[in-house]
C-alpha positions as CSV (number, residue, x, y, z in Angstrom):
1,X,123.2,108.3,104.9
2,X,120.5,108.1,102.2
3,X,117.4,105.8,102.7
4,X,115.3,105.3,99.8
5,X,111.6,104.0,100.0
6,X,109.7,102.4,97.5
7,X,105.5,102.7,97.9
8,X,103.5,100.7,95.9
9,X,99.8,99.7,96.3
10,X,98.5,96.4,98.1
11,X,97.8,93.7,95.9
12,X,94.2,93.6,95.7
13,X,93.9,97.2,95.6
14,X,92.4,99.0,92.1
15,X,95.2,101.4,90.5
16,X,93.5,104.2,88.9
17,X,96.5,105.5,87.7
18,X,97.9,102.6,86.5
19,X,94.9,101.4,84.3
20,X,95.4,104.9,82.7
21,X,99.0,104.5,81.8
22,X,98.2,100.5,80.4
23,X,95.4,102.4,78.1
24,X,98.3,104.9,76.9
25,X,100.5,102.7,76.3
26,X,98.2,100.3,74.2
27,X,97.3,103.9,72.4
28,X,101.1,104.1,71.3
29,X,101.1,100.4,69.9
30,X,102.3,98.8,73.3
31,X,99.7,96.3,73.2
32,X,101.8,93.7,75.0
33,X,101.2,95.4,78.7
34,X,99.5,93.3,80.7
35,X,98.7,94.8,84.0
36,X,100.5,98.2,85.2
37,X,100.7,99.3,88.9
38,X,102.4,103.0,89.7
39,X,103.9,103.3,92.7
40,X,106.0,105.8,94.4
41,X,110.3,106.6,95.6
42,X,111.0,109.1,98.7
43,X,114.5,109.6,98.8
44,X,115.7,111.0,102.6
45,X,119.0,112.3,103.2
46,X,120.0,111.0,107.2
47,X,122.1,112.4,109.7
48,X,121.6,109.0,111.3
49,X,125.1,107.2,111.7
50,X,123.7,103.8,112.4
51,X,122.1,102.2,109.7
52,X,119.8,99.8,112.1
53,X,118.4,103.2,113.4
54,X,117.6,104.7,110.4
55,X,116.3,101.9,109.1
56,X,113.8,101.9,112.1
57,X,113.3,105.7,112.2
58,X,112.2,105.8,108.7
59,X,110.3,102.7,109.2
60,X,108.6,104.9,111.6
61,X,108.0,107.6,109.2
62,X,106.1,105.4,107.1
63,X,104.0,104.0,109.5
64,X,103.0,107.8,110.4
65,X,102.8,109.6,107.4
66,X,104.1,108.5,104.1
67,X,102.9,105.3,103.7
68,X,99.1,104.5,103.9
69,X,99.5,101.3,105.1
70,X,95.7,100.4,104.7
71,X,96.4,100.2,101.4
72,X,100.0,100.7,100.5
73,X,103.1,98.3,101.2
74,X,106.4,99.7,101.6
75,X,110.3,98.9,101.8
76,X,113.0,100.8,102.8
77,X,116.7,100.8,101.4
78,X,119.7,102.6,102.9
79,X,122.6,103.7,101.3
């Protein structure tokens, strides 16, 4: 079983690195980028079998360490 998990920053929350890549891409002529937020995809391969479980063991996972959930949102998908 795969979960995938998709980080991205609160709304609300300044995106330094985002900002940069909406200035690069108005340097190569994209002017027509509005705003830009960067976020982040951990893929984790599962021994789990049942998908509620994993679901709630990465959920954990996120809540402990790969999510800062200050100021990040996340969602996870299973495969």
């Amino acid at each position: 079983m795969r979960a995938k998990v998709h980080v991205t920053l609160k709304n609300g929350v300044l995106d330094p690195q985002g900002e940069a890549v909406r200035h690069a891409l108005g340097a190569l002529g994209f002017d027509d980028v509005g705003n830009v937020r960067v976020g982040k995809v951990i893929e984790l391969d599962l021994t789990d079998e049942d998908e509620d479980a994993a679901r709630a063991r990465v959920s954990d996972m996120c809540e402990k360490l790969l999510a800062n959930t200050v100021i990040e949102n996340y969602r996870v998908e299973i495969e």
